[in-house]
C-alpha positions in Angstrom: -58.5 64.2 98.2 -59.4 63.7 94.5 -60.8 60.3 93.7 -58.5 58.2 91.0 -58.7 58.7 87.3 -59.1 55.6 85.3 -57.0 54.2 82.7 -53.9 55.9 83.2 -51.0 53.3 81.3 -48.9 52.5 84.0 -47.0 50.3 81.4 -44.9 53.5 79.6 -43.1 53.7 82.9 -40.3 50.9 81.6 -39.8 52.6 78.2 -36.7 54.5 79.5 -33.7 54.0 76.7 -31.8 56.8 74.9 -32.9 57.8 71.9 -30.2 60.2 69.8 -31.3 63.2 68.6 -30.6 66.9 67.7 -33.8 68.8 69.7 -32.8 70.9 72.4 -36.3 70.7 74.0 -35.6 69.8 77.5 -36.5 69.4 81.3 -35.2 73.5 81.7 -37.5 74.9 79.3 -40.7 76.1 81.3 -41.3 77.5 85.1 -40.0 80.4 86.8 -39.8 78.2 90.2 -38.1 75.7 88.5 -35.5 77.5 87.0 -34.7 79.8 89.4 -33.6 76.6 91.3 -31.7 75.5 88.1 -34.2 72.9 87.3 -34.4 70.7 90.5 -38.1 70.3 90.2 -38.9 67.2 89.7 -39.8 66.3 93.4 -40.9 69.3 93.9 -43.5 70.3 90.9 -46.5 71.1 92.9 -47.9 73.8 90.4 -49.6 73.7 87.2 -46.2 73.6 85.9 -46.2 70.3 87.1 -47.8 69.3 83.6 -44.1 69.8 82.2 -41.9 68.6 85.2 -43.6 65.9 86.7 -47.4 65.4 85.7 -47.7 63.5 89.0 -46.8 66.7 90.7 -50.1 68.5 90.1 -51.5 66.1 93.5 -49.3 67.6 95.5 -50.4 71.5 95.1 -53.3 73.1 96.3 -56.5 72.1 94.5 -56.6 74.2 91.5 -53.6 76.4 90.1 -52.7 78.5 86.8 -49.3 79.8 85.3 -48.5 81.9 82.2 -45.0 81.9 81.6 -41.8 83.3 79.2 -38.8 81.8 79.2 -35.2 82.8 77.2 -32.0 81.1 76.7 -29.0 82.4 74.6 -25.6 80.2 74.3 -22.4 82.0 72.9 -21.5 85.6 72.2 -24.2 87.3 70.4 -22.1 90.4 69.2 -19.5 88.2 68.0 -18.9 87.2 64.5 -21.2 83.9 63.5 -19.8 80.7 65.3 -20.9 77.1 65.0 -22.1 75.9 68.8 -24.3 79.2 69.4 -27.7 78.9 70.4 -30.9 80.9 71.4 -34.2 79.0 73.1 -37.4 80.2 73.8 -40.6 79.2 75.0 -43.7 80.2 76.3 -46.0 78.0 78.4 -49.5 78.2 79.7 -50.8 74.9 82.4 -53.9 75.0 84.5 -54.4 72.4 86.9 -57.7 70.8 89.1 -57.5 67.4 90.7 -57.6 65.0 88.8 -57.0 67.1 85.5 -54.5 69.8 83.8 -54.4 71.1 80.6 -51.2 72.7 78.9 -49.9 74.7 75.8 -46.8 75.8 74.8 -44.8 76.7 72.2 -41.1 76.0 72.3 -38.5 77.6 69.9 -34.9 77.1 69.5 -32.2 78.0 66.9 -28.4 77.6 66.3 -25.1 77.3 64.3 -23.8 74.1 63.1 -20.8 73.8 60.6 -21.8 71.4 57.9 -19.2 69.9 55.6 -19.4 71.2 51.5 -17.9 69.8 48.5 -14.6 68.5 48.2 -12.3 71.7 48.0 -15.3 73.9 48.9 -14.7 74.5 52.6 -17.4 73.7 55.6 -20.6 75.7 55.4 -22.4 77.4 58.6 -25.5 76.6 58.6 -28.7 77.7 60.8 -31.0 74.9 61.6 -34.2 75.7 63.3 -37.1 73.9 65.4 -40.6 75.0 66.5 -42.9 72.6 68.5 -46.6 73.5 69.3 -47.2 71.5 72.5 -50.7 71.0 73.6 -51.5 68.5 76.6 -54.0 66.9 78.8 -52.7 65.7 82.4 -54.3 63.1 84.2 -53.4 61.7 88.3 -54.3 58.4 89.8 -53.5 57.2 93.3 -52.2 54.4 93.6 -51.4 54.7 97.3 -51.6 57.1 100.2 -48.6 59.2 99.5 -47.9 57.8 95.4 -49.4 59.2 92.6 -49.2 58.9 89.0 -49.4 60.8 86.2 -49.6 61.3 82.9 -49.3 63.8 80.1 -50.9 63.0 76.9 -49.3 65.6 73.9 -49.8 66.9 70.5 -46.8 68.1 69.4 -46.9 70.6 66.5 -43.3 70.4 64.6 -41.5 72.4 62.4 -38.0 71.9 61.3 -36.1 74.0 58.9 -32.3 74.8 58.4 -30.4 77.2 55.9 -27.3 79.2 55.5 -26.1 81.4 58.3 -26.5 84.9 57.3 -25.6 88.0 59.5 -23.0 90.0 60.5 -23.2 88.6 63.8 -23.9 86.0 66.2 -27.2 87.7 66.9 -28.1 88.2 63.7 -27.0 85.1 62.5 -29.5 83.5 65.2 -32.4 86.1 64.7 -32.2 85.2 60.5 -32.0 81.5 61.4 -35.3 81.6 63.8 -37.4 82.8 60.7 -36.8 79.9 58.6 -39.6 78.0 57.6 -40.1 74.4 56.8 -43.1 71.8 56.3 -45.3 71.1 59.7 -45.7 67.2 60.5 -47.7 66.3 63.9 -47.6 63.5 66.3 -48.6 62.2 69.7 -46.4 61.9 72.6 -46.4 61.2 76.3 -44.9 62.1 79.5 -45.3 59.7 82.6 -44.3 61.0 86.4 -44.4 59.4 89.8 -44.1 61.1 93.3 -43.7 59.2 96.4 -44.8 62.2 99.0 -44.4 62.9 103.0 -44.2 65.5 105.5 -40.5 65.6 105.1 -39.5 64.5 101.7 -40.6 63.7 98.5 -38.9 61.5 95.6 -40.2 61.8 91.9 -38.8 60.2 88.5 -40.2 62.2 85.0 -40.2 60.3 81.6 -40.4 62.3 79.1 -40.9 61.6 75.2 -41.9 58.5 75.4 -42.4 58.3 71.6 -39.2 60.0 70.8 -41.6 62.1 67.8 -39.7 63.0 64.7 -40.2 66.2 62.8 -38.9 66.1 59.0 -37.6 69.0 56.9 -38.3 69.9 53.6 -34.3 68.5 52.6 -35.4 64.9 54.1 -33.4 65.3 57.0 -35.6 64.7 60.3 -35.2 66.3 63.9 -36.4 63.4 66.6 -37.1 64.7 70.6 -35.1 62.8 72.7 -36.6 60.2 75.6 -35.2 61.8 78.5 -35.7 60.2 82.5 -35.0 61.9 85.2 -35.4 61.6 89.5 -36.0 64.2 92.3 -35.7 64.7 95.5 -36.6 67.0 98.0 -36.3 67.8 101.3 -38.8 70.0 103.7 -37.2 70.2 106.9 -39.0 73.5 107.7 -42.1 75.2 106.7 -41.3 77.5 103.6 -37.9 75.2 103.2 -36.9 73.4 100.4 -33.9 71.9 99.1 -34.0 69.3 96.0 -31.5 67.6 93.8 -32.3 66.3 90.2 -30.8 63.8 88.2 -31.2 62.5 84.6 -31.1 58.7 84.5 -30.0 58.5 80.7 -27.7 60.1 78.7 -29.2 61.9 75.7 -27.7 63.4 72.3 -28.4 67.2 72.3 -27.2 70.0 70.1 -24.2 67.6 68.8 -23.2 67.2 72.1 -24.3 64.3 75.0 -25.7 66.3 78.3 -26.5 64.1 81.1 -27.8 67.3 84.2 -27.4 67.1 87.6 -28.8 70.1 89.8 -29.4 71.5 93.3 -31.4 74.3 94.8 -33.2 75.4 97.2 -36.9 78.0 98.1 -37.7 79.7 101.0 -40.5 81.5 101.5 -40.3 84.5 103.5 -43.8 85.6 104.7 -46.9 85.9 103.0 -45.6 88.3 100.4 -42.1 87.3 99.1 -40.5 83.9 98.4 -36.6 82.9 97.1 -34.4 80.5 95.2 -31.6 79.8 93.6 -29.5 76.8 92.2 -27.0 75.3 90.2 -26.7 72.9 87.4 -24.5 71.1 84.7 -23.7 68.0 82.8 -22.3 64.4 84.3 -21.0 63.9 80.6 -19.4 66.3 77.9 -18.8 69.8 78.8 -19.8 70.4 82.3 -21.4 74.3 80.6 -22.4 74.7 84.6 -25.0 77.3 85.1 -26.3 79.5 88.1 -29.9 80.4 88.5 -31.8 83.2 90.6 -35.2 83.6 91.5 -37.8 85.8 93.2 -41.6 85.3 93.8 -43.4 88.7 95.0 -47.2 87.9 95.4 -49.2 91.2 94.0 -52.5 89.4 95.8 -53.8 86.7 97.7 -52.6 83.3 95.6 -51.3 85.4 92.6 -47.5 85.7 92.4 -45.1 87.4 90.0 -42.4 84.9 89.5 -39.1 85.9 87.8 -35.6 84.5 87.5 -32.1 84.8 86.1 -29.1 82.2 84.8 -25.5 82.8 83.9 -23.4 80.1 82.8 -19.4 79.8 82.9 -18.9 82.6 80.4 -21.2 86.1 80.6 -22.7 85.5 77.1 -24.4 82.4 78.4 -27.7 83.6 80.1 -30.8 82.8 80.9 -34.4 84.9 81.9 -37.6 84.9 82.3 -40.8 85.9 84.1 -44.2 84.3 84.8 -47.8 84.8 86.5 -48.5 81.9 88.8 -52.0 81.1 90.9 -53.1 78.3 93.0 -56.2 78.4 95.2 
């Protein structure tokens, strides 16, 4: 048992209203476990991932863990002509985690295709509009009871907002132009708060994330804000190397012009020493439902060092979703 960190703000836990905003930076941006169970994680975070789903989490894992992760998203027909709606996400993610303490960095990327109105006469323009955030973090755990932990996630977040015309012959192309678009780099501090409440037989977690709601301007004036976003877990072991979770999102936030509001379920098992899997499914309370179905497979290459991967396909083939990741935990 680690012994309690000091000074952790318990206080950010009841700063939980929606915040609008434009960022698609969310919950299913980082872990191969996670989102091969189509990000319900919260309650069940118990790897340096943990950092990102629920900092709380990292108490529940093994003493010390690592993970090095890629993750890629891509919304709408990329071989189509340029539409407004499409987008790409991408991110890459690197957490290690020791009772009481974690560290994380990440970079997070996404880009898509927005019709803008012109000039009277003129027409609507499409426009490619841009986002990369540098995220570095330091995780701290306190208990506050057998069985409760909190914890936190202090960030820097490195932003850079830029948007332009759409220019391509394609979706694709439109997307790949778009993602090179550069703009001024503003900075700020943020914060992520988790809980987990932790038995033999079930755990219940609730994430706040971007507590600040940080706002990154561009070079035109107009500024991209992260939205607060709350969210509960929970999970289920009713078996060794069972688990089944549902997520929730407590608010209602204003994403890529559209409101999103997830609910998911899935489920791990792992089979043996050598081989664990999952899979899931997720979509939005509010607004289009976009439901999305998620795969996953763990294969451990040694003792406490797995190869995580995992695939996502939403209503229509064009919507998908990969990645892989190198996980440890001693």
């Amino acid at each position: 048992m680690f012994r309690p960190a000091p000074g952790l703000l318990l206080a950010s836990l009841f700063s939980v209203l929606a915040v609008p905003a434009s960022a698609q930076l969310i919950f299913e941006s980082v872990g191969e476990r996670a989102l091969g169970m189509a990000g319900a994680f919260v309650a069940v975070a118990d790897d340096a991932t943990a950092a990102h789903w629920n900092p709380a989490g990292l108490a529940t894992g093994g003493p010390a863990g690592a993970t090095v992760g890629w993750h890629r998203f891509q919304f709408g027909n990329q071989d189509s002509g340029p539409v407004p709606g499409a987008s790409r996400r991408s991110t890459t993610f690197t957490s290690l985690g020791a009772w009481p303490l974690g560290i994380s960095y990440g970079t997070f990327r996404h880009t898509r295709l927005v019709l803008t109105p012109g000039d009277p006469g003129a027409g609507d323009h499409l426009r490619a509009e841009t986002l990369r955030v540098s995220h570095y973090g330091v995780t701290i755990l306190q208990t506050v009871l057998p069985g409760l932990v909190v914890g936190s996630t202090l960030k820097y977040l490195r932003g850079e907002a830029a948007s332009g015309p759409a220019v391509g012959q394609n979706t694709g192309d439109a997307l790949d132009e778009g993602s090179k678009l550069r703009g001024d780099r503003d900075g700020a501090f943020d914060l992520d708060v988790g809980v987990m409440a932790s038995s033999d037989l079930i755990r219940v977690g609730v994430t706040l994330k971007n507590l600040r709601s940080p706002s990154f301007s561009e070079v035109a004036g107009n500024a991209t804000t992260l939205p607060r976003q709350v969210r509960l877990g929970l999970a289920v072991l009713p078996v060794d190397g069972l688990t089944l979770a549902i997520d929730l999102d407590l608010n209602r936030v204003d994403l890529a012009g559209g409101l999103r509001r997830m609910s998911a379920f899935g489920g791990e098992a792992v089979l043996g020493q050598r081989l664990a899997i999952r899979s899931g499914v997720r979509w939005s309370l509010v607004g289009p439902r976009n439901p999305v179905g998620a795969v996953g497979l763990s294969v451990a290459v040694r003792p406490r060092l797995w190869l995580d991967g995992h695939f996502a396909r939403g209503r229509l083939d064009e919507d998908q979703e990969f990645g892989v990741a190198m996980r440890a935990g001693f």
